[in-house]
C-alpha positions as a Markdown table, in Angstrom:
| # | Residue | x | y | z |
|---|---|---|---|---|
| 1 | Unk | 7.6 | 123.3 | 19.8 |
| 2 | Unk | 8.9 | 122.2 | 23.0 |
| 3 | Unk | 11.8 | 124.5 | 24.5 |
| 4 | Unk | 15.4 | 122.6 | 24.2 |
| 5 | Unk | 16.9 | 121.0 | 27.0 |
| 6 | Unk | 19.9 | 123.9 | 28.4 |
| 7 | Unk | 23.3 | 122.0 | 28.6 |
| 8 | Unk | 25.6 | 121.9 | 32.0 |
| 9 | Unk | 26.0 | 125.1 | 33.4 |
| 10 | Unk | 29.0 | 126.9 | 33.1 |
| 11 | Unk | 32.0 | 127.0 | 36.3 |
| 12 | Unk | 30.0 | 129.9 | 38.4 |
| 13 | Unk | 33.7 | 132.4 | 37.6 |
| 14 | Unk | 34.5 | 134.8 | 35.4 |
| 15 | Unk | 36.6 | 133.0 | 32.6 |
| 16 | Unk | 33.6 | 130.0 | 32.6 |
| 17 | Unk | 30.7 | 132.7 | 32.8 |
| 18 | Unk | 32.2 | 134.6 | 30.0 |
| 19 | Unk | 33.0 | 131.4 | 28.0 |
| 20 | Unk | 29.5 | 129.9 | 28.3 |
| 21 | Unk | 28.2 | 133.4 | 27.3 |
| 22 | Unk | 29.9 | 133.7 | 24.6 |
| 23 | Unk | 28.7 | 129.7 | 23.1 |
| 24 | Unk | 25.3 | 131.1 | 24.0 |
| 25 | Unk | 25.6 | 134.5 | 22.2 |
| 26 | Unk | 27.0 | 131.8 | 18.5 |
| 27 | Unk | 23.9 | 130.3 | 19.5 |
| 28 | Unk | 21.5 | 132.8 | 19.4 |
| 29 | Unk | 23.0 | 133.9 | 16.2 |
| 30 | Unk | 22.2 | 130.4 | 15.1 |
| 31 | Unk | 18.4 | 130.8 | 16.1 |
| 32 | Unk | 18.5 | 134.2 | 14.6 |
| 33 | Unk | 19.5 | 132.9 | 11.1 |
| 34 | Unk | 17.2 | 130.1 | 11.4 |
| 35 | Unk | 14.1 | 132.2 | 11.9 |
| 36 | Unk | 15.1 | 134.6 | 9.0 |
| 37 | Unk | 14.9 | 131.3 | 7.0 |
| 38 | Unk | 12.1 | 130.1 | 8.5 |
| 39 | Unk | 10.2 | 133.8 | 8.0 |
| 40 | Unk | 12.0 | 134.4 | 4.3 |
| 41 | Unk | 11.7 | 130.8 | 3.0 |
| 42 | Unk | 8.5 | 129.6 | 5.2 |
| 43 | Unk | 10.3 | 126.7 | 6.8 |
| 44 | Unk | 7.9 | 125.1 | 8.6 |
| 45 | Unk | 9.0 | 123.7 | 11.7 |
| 46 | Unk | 10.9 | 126.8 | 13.8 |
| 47 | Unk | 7.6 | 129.7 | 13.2 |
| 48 | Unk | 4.1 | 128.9 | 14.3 |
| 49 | Unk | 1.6 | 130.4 | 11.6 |
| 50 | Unk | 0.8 | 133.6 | 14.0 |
| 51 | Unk | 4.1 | 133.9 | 14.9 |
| 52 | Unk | 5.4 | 133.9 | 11.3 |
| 53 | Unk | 2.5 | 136.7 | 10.8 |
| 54 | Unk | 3.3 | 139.0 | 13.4 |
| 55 | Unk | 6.7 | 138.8 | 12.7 |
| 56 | Unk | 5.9 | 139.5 | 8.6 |
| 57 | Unk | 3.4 | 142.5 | 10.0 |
| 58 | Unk | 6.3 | 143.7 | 12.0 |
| 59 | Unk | 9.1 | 144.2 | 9.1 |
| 60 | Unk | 6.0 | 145.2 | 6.7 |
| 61 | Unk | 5.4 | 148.3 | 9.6 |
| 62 | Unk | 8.4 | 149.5 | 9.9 |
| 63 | Unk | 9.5 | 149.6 | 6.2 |
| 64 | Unk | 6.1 | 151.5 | 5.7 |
| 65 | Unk | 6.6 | 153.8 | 8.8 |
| 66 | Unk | 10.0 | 154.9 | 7.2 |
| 67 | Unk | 8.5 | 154.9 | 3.9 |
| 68 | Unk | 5.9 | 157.2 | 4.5 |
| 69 | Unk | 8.5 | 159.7 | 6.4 |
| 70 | Unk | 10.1 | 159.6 | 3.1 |
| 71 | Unk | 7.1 | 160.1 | 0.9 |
| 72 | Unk | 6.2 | 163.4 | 3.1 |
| 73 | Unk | 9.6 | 165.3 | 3.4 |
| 74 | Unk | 10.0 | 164.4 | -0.4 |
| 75 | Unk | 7.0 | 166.2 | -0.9 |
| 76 | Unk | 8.0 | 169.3 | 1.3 |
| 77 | Unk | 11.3 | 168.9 | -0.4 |
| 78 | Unk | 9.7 | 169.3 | -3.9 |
| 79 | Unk | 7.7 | 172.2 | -3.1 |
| 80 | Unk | 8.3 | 175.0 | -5.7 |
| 81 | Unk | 10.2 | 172.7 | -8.2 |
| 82 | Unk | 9.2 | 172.9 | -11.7 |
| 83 | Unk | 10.2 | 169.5 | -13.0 |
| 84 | Unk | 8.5 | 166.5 | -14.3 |
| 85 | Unk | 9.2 | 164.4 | -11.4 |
| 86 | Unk | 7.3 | 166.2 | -9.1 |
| 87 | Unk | 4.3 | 164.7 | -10.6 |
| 88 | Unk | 5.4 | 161.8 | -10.8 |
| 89 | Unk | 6.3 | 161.8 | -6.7 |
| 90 | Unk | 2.8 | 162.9 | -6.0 |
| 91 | Unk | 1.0 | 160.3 | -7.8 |
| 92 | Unk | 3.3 | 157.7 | -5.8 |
| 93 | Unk | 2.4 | 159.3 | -2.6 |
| 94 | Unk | -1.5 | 159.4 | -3.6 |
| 95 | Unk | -1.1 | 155.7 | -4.9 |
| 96 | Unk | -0.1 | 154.6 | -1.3 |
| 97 | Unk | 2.9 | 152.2 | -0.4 |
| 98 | Unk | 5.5 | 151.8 | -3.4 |
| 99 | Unk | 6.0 | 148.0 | -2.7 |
| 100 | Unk | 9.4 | 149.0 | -0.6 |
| 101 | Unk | 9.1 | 146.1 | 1.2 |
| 102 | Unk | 8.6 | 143.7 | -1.3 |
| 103 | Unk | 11.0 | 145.0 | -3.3 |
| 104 | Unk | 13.6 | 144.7 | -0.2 |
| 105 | Unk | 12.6 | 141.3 | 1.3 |
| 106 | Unk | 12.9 | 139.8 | -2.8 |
| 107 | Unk | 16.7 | 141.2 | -2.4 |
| 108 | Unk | 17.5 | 139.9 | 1.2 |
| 109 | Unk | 17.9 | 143.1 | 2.5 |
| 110 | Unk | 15.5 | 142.6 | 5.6 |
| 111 | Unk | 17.4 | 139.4 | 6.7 |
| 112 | Unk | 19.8 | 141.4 | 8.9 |
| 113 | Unk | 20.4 | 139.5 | 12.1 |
| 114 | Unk | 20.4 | 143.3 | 14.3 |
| 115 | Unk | 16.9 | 143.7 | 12.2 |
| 116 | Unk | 15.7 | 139.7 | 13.4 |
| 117 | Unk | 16.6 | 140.2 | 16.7 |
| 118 | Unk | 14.6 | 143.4 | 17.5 |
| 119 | Unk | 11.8 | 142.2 | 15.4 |
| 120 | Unk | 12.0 | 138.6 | 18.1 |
| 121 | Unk | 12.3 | 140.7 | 20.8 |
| 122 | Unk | 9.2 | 142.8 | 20.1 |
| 123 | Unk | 7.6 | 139.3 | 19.6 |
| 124 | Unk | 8.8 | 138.0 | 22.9 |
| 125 | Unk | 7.6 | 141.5 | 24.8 |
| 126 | Unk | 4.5 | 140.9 | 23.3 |
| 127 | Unk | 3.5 | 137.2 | 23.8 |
| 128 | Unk | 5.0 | 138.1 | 27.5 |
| 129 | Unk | 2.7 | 140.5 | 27.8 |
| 130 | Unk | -0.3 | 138.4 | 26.6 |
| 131 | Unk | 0.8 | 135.2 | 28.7 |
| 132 | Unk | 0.2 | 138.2 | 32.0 |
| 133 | Unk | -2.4 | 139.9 | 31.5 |
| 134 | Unk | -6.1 | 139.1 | 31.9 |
| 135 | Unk | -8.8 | 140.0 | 29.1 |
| 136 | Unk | -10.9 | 142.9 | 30.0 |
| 137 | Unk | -14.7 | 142.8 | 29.6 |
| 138 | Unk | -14.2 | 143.1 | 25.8 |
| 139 | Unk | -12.3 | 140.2 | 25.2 |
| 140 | Unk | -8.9 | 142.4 | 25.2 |
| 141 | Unk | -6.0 | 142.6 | 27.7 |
| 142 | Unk | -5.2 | 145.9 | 28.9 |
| 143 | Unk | -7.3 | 148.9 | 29.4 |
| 144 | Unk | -7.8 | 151.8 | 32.3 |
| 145 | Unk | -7.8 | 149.1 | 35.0 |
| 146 | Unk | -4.9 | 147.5 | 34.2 |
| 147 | Unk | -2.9 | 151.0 | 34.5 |
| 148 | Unk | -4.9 | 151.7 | 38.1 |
| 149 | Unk | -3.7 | 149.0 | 39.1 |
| 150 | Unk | -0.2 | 149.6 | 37.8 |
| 151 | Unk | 0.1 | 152.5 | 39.9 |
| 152 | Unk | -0.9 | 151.8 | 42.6 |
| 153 | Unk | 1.6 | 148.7 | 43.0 |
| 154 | Unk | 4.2 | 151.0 | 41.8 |
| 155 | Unk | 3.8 | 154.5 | 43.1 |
| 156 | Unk | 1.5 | 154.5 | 45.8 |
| 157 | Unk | 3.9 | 156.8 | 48.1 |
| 158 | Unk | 5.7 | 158.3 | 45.0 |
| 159 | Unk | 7.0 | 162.0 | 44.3 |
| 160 | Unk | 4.9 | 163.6 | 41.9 |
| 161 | Unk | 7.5 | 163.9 | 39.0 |
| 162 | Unk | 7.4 | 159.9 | 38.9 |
| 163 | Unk | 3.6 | 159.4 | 38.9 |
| 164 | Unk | 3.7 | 162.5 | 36.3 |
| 165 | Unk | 6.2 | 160.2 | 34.3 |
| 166 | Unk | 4.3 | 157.3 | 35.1 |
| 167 | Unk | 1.4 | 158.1 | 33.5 |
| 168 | Unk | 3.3 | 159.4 | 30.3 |
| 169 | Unk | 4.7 | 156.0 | 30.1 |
| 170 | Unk | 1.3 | 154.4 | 30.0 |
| 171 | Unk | -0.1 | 156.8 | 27.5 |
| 172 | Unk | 3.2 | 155.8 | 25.3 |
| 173 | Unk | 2.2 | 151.9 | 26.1 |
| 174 | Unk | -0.8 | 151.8 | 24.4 |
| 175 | Unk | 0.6 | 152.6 | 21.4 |
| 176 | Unk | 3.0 | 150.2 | 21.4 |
| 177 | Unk | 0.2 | 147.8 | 19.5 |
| 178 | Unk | -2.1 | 148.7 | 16.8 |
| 179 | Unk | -6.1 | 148.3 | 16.6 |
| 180 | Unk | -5.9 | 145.0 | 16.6 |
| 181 | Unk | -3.5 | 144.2 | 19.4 |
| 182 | Unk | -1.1 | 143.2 | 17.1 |
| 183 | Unk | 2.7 | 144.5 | 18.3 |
| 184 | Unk | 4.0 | 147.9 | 16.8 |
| 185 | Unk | 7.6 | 148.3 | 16.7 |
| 186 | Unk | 8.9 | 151.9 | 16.1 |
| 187 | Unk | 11.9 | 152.4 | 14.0 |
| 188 | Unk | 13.4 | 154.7 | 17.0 |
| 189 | Unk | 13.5 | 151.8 | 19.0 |
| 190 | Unk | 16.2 | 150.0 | 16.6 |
| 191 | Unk | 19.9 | 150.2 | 17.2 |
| 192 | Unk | 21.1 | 153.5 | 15.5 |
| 193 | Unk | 23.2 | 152.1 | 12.7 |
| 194 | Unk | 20.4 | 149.3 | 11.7 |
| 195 | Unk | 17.4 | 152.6 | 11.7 |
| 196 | Unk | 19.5 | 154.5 | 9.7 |
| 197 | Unk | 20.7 | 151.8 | 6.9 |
| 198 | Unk | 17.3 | 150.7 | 6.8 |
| 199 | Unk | 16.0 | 154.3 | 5.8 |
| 200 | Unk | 18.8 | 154.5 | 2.9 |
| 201 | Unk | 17.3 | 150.8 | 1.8 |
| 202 | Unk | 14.0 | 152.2 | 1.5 |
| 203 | Unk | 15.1 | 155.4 | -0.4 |
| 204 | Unk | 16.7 | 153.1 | -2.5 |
| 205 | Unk | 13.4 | 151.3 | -3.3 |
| 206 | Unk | 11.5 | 154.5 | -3.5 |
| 207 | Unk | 14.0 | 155.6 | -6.2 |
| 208 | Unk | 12.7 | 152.9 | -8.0 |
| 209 | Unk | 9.2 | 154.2 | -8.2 |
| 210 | Unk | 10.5 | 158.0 | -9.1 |
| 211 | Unk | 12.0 | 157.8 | -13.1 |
| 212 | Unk | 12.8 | 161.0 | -14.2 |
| 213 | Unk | 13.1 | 161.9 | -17.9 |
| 214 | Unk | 17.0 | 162.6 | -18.7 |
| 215 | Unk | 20.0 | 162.6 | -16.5 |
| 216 | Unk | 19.5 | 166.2 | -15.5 |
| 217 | Unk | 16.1 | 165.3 | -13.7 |
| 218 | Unk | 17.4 | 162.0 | -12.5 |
| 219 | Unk | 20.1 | 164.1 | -10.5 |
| 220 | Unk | 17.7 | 166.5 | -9.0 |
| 221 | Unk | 15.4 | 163.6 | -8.3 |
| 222 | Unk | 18.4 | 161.9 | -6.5 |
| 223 | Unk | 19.4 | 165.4 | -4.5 |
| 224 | Unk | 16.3 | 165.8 | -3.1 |
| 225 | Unk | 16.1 | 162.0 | -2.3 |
| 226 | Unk | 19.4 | 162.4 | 0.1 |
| 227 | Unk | 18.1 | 165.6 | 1.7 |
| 228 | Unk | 15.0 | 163.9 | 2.6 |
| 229 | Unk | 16.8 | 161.2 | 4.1 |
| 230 | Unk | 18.7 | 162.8 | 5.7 |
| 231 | Unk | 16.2 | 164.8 | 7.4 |
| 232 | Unk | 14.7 | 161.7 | 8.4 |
| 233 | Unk | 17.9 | 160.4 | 10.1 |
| 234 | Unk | 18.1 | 164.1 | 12.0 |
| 235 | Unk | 14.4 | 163.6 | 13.3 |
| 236 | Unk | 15.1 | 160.2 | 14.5 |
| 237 | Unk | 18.1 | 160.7 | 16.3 |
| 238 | Unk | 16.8 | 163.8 | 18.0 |
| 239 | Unk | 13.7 | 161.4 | 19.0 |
| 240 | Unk | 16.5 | 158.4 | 20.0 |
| 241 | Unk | 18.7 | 161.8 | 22.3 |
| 242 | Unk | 15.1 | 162.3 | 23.8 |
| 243 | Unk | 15.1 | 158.6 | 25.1 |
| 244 | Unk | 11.8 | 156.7 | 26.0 |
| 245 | Unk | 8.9 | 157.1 | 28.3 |
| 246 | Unk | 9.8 | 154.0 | 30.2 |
| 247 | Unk | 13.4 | 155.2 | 30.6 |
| 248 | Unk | 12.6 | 157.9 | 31.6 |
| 249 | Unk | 10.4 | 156.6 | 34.3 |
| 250 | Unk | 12.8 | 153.9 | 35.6 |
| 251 | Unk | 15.2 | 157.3 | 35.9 |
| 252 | Unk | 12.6 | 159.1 | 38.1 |
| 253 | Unk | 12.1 | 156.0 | 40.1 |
| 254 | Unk | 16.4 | 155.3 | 40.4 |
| 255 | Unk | 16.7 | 159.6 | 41.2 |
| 256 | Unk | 14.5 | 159.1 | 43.8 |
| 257 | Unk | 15.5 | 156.1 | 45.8 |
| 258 | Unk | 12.9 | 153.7 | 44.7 |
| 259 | Unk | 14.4 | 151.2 | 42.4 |
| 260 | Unk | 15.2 | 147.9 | 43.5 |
| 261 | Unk | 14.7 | 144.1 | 41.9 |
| 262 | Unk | 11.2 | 144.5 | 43.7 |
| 263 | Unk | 10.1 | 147.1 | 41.9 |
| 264 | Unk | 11.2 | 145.9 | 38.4 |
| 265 | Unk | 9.3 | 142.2 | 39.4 |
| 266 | Unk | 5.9 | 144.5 | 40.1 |
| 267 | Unk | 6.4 | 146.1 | 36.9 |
| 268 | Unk | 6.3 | 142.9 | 35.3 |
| 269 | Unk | 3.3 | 140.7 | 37.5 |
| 270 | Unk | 1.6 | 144.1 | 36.1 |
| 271 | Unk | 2.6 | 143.0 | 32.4 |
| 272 | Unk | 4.2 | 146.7 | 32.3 |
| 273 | Unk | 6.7 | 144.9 | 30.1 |
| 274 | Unk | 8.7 | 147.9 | 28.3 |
| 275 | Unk | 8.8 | 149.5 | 32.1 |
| 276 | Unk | 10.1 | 146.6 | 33.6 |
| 277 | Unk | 12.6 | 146.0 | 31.0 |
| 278 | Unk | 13.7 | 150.0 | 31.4 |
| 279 | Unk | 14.3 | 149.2 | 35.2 |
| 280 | Unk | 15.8 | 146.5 | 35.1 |
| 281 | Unk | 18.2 | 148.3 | 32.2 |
| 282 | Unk | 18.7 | 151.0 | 34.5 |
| 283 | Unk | 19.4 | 148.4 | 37.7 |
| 284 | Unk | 22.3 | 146.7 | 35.7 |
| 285 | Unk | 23.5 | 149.7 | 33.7 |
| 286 | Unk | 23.9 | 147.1 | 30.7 |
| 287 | Unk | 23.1 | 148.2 | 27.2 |
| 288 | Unk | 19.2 | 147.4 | 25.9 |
| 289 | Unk | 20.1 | 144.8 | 23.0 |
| 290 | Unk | 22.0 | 143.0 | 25.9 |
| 291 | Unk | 19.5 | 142.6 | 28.6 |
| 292 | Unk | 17.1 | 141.6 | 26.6 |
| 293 | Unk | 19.0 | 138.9 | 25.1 |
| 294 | Unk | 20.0 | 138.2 | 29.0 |
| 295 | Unk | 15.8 | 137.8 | 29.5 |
| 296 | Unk | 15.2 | 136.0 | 26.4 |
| 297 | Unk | 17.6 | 133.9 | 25.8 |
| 298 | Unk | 17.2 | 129.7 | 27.3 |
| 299 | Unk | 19.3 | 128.5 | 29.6 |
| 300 | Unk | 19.1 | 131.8 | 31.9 |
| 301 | Unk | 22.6 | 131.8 | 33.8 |
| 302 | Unk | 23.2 | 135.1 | 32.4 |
| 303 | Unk | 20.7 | 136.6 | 33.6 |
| 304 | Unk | 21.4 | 134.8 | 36.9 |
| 305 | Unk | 24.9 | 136.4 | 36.8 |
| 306 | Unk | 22.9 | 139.9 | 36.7 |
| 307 | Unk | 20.5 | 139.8 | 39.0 |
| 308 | Unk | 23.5 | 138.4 | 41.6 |
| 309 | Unk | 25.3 | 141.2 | 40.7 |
| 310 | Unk | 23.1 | 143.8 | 41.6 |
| 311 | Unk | 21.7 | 141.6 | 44.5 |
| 312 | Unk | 18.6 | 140.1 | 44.0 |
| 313 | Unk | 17.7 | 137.4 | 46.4 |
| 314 | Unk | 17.0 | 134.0 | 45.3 |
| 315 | Unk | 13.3 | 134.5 | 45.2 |
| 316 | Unk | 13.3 | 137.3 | 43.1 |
| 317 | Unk | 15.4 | 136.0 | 40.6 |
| 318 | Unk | 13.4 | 132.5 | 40.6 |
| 319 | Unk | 9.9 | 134.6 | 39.9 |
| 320 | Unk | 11.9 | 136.8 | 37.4 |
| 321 | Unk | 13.0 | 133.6 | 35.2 |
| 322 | Unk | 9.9 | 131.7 | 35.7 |
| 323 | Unk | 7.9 | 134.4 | 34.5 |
| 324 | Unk | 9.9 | 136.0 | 31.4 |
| 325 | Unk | 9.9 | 131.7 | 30.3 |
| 326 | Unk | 6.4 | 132.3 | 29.1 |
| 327 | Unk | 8.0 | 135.3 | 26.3 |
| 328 | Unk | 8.9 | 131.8 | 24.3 |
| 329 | Unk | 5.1 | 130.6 | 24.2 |
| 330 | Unk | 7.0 | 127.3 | 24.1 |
| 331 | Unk | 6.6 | 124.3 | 27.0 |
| 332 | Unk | 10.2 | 123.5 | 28.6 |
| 333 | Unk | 10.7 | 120.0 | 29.1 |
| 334 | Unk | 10.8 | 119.4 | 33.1 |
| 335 | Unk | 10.1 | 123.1 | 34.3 |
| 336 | Unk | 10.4 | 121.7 | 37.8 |
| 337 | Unk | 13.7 | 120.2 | 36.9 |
| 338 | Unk | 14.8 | 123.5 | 35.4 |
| 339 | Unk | 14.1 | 125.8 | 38.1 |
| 340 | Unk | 16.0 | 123.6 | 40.3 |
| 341 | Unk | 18.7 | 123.6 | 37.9 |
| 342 | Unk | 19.1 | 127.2 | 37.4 |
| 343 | Unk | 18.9 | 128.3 | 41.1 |
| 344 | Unk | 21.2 | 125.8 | 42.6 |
| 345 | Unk | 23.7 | 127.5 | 39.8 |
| 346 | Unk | 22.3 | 131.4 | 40.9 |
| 347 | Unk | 23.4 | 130.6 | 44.5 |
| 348 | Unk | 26.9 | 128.9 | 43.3 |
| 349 | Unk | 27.6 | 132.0 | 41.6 |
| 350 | Unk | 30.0 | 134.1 | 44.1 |
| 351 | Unk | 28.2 | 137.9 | 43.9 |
| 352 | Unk | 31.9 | 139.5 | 43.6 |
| 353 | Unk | 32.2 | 137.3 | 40.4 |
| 354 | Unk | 29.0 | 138.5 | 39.0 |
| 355 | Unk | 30.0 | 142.0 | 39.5 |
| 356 | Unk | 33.1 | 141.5 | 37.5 |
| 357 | Unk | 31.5 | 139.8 | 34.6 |
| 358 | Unk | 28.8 | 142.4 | 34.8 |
| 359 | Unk | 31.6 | 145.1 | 34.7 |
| 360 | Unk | 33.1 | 143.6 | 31.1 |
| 361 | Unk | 29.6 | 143.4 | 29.5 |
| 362 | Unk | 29.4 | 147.2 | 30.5 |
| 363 | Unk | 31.9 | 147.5 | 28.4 |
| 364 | Unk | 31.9 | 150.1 | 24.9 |
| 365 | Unk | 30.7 | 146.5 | 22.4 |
| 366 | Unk | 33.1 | 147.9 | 19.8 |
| 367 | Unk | 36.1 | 146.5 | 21.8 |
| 368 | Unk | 34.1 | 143.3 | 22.8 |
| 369 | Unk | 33.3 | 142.7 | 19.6 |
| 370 | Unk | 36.9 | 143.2 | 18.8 |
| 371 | Unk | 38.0 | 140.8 | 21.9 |
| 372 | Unk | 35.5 | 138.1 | 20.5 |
| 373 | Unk | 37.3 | 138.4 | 17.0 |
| 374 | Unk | 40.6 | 137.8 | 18.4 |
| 375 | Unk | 39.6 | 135.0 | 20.3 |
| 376 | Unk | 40.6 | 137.0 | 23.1 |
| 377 | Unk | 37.6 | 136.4 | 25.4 |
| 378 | Unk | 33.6 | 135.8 | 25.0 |
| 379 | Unk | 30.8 | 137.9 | 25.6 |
| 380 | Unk | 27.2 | 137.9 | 25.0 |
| 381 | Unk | 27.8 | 141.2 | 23.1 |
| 382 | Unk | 26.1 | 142.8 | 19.8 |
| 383 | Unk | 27.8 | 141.1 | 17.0 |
């Protein structure tokens, strides 16, 4: 699948910028709805078979992660009651998964466009991250090399908190794909409000799976269902308050004078992908969901707006676009044409201008949202 042709670029000031964002934000709600179909109704043309079965592997991972959360504090829950249900639960939790996900994706309840868009931005990190990095000796990317090297590009000269955090954040890296190399997405790193509705969704399944002989079992059964997830929610959002490694590297790095739009660019010729991401979330102070859209999406002028707003030179933005291109694993049609295209509008764009847009976008996305509504004005915010 070839990569479609951008249209005209917007007029490089603040009304055009935001107006062309906001036509590109309808889009990518567009794409988002189309991959649902095409991962939920196995249209052919948009999903390459691999793609279609990382993406599938993705949804089926975190349903079970947050299943098997559930199954566990039910159990601790049901310690000490003498009811018929507590057999019941235990032979569920020995069977293995309850079918949750079937039972959700049969009912439409996994084609949530805040669900599709996480899941194709894990999918984007990771065929980024495959397009960069070389296979080791054993036929896989990655491995203790790959981190040396990391380093010492990165934090040669460094205080010791940041190489301390450093190396935390490639410990937390590797776990970011399973024993195959296939991507891992962890339901902590979903928006809040999606993590938590997708718990009750799952609980709702799992009820399924517990019957209960009268009403007076059923409403114990259903008690100690809410308390579990509800403990669940408490856990995550104590984990989410606790931030991630990479964020808390790209803070080390920012505290002590280091960041810049050099540093993010070696973070990401290292294919240190969710570190590069974190600095460059940290060098625009935009929300996550947004600048990853801003390095996903085609076209690129909003991420050319960013990087001239926090000063990057025309170099480093060129080698940032180029490179984050290959997330798509899709050929553009002239890429000679498009780079030309994209950086004559980057040096068009007046940096005062890009500071202002930048400034809505850091805007709370409850009133852009709200803006957008109204008609008001356009954003490439959550909705």
């Amino acid at each position: 699948m070839i990569e479609p042709r951008p249209p005209q670029p917007p007029e490089p000031r603040f009304d055009g910028i935001l107006r062309h964002a906001r036509q590109k934000a309808e889009d990518t709600l567009r794409e988002y709805r189309a991959v649902a179909g095409a991962l939920f109704e196995r249209h052919q043309s948009l999903l390459t078979d691999r793609q279609r079965g990382l993406m599938g592997s993705l949804l089926r991972q975190i349903v079970g992660d947050i299943e098997a959360s559930l199954h566990q504090l039910l159990l601790a829950g049901g310690e000490g009651e003498d009811w018929v249900a507590r057999e019941t639960m235990e032979t569920v939790h020995r069977r293995g998964a309850s079918g949750a996900y079937d039972r959700l994706a049969y009912a439409g309840a996994l084609n949530d466009l805040a669900l599709m868009e996480a899941v194709i931005h894990r999918l984007y990190e990771h065929q980024l991250d495959r397009a960069l990095r070389q296979p080791s000796a054993l036929g896989w990317p990655g491995g203790a090399q790959d981190e040396d090297e990391l380093f010492a590009a990165l934090a040669p000269d460094a205080p010791l908190q940041v190489r301390e955090l450093l190396e935390a954040y490639a410990v937390d890296r590797s776990l970011r794909i399973d024993g195959y190399g296939n991507p891992v997405l962890d339901p902590v790193e979903l928006p809040p409000a999606l993590a938590e509705q997708l718990h009750w969704l799952v609980a709702a399944a799992l009820r399924e799976t517990l019957p209960a002989a009268g009403s007076v079992e059923r409403a114990r059964i259903d008690r100690l269902l809410d308390d579990s997830v509800n403990g669940a929610i408490d856990l995550l959002r104590v984990r989410a308050a606790a931030g991630t490694r990479a964020a808390a590297a790209a803070e080390a790095f920012s505290a002590a004078g280091m960041l810049d739009c050099e540093l993010a660019l070696k973070a990401l010729r290292h294919a240190a992908i969710p570190l590069f991401e974190a600095l460059l979330i940290r060098l625009t102070e935009l929300r996550p969901v947004l600048v990853r859209r801003l390095l996903y999406e085609t076209g690129g002028e909003s991420l050319a707006v960013a990087m001239r707003a926090v000063g990057a030179s025309g170099d480093e933005f060129i080698e940032l676009y180029s490179t984050t291109r290959r997330a798509r694993a899709m050929p553009r049609l002239d890429e000679a044409a498009d780079l030309d295209r994209i950086l004559t509008f980057f040096d068009r764009v007046p940096e005062s201008e890009a500071m202002l847009v930048c400034g809505y976008w850091r805007r709370n996305p409850a009133l852009q949202a709200a803006l957008w509504r109204l008609g008001l004005s356009g954003d490439v915010g959550d909705e």
